[in-house]
C-alpha positions as YAML, in Angstrom:
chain: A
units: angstrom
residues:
- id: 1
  name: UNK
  ca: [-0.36, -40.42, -2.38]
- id: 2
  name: UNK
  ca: [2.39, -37.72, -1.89]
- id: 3
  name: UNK
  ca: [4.92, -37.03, -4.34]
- id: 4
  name: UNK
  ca: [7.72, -34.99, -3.17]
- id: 5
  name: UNK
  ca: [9.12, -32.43, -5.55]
- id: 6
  name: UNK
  ca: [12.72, -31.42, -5.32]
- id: 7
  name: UNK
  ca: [14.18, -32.65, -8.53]
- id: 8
  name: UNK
  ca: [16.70, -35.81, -9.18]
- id: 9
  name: UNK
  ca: [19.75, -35.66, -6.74]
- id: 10
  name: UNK
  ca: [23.06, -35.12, -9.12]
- id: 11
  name: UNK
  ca: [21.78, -33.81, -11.99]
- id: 12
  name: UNK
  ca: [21.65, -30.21, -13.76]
- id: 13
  name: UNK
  ca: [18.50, -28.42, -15.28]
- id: 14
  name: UNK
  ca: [19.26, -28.43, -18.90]
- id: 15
  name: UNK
  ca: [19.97, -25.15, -20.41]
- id: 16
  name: UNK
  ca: [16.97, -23.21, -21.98]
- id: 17
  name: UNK
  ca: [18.39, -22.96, -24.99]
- id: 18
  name: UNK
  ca: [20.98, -25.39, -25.83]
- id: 19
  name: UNK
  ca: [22.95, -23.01, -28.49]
- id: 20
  name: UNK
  ca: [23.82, -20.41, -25.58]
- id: 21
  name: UNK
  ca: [26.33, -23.16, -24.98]
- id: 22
  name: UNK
  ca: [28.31, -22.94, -27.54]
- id: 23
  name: UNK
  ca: [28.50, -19.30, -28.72]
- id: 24
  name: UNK
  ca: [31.54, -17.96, -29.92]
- id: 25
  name: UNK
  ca: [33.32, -15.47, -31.05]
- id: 26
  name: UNK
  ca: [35.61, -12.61, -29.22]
- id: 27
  name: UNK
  ca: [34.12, -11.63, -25.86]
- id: 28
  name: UNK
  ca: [37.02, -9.01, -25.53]
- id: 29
  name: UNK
  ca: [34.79, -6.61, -28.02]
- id: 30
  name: UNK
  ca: [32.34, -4.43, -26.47]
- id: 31
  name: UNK
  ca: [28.90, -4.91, -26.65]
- id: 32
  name: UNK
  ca: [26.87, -1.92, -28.98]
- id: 33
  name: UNK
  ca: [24.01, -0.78, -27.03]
- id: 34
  name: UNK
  ca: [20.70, -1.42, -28.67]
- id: 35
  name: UNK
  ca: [17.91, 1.16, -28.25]
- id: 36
  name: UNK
  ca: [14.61, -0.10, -27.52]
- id: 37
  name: UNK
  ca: [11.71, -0.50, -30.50]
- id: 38
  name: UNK
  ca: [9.18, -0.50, -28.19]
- id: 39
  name: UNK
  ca: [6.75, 2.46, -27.35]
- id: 40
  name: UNK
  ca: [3.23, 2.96, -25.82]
- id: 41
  name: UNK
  ca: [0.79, 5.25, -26.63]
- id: 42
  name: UNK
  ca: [-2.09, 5.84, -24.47]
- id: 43
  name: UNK
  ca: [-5.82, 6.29, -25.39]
- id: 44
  name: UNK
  ca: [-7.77, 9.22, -25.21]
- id: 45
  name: UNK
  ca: [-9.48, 7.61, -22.43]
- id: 46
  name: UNK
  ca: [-6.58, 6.61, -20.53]
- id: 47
  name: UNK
  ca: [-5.30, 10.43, -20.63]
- id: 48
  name: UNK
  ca: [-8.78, 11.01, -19.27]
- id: 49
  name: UNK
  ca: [-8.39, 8.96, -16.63]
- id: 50
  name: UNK
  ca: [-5.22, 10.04, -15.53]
- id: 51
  name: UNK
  ca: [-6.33, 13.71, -15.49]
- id: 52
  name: UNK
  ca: [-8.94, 12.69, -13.50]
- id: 53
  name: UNK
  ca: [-6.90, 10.55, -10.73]
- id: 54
  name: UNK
  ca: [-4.45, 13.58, -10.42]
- id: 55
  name: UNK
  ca: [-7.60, 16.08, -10.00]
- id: 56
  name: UNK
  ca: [-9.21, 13.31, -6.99]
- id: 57
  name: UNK
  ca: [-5.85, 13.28, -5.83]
- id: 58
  name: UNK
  ca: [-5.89, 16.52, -5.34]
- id: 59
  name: UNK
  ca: [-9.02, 17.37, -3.83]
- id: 60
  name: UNK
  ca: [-9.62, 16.98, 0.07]
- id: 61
  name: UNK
  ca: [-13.18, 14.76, -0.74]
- id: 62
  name: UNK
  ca: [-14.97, 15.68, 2.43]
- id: 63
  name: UNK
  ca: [-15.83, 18.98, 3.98]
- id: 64
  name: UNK
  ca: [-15.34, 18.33, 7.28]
- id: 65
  name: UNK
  ca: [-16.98, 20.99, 8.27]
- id: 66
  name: UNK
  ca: [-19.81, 20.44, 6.73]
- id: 67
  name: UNK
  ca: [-20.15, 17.00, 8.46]
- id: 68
  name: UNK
  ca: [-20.02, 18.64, 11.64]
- id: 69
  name: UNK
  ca: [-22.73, 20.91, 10.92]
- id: 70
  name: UNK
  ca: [-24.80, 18.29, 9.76]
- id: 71
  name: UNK
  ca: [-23.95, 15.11, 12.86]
- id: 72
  name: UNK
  ca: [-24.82, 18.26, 14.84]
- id: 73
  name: UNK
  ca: [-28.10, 19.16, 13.33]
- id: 74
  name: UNK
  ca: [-28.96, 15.38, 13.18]
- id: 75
  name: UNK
  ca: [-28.50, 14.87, 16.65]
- id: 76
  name: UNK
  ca: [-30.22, 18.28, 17.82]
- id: 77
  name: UNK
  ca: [-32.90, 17.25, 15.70]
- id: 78
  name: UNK
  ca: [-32.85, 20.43, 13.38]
- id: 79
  name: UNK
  ca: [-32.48, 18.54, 10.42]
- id: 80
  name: UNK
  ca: [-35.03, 18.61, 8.32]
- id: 81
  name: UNK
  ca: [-35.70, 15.78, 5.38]
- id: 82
  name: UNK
  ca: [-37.07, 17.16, 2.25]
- id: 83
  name: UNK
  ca: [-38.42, 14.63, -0.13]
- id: 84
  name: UNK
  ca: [-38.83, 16.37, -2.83]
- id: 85
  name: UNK
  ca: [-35.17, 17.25, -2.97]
- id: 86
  name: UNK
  ca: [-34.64, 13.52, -2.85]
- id: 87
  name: UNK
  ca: [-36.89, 12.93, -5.49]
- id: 88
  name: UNK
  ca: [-35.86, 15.40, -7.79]
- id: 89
  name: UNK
  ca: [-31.48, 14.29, -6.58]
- id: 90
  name: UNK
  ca: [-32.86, 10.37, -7.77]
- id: 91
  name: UNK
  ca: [-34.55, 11.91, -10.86]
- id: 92
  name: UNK
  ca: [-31.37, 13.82, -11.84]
- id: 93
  name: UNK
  ca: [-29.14, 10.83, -11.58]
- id: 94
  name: UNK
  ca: [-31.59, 8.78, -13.58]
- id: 95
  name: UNK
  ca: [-31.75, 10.69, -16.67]
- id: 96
  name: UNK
  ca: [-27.36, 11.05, -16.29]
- id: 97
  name: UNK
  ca: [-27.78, 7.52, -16.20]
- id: 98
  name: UNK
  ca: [-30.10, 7.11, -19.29]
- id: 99
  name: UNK
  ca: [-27.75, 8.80, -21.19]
...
């Protein structure tokens, strides 16, 4: 079954609020402007964060230098794997981990 949705030929969506309607009262006056009650404070953390996405922002990321010396060590065959280094990099980000 398919219902088709475009609303009843001839008639007019009903105001949201009914009493907009009939306001009164002299529209020739201006308006005083009301200054916004609403504020935001951030967190400590948020700061943090921000800080932090401005500092990534700023920095480059990747030595591309350094890649190059490595993809060309790698495929030479120069580069050597040291497992203790590994071992000791996992152990290191264990214990930052564990707190």
């Amino acid at each position: 079954m398919v219902n088709k949705i475009d609303g009843m030929p001839g008639t007019a969506a009903p105001l949201a609020n009914p009493r907009l309607e009939r306001a009164s009262g002299d529209r020739s006056q201006p308006i005083a402007a009301v200054l916004p009650a609403d504020s935001v404070r951030l967190t400590a953390e948020a700061t943090g964060l921000d800080i932090l996405q401005r500092e990534f922002a700023a920095n480059p990321g990747v030595d591309l230098e350094r890649v190059a010396k490595l993809r060309e060590a790698v495929l030479s065959g120069s580069y050597r794997i040291d497992p203790g280094v590994i071992a000791d990099g996992l152990l290191r980000i264990e214990r930052e981990l564990a707190g």
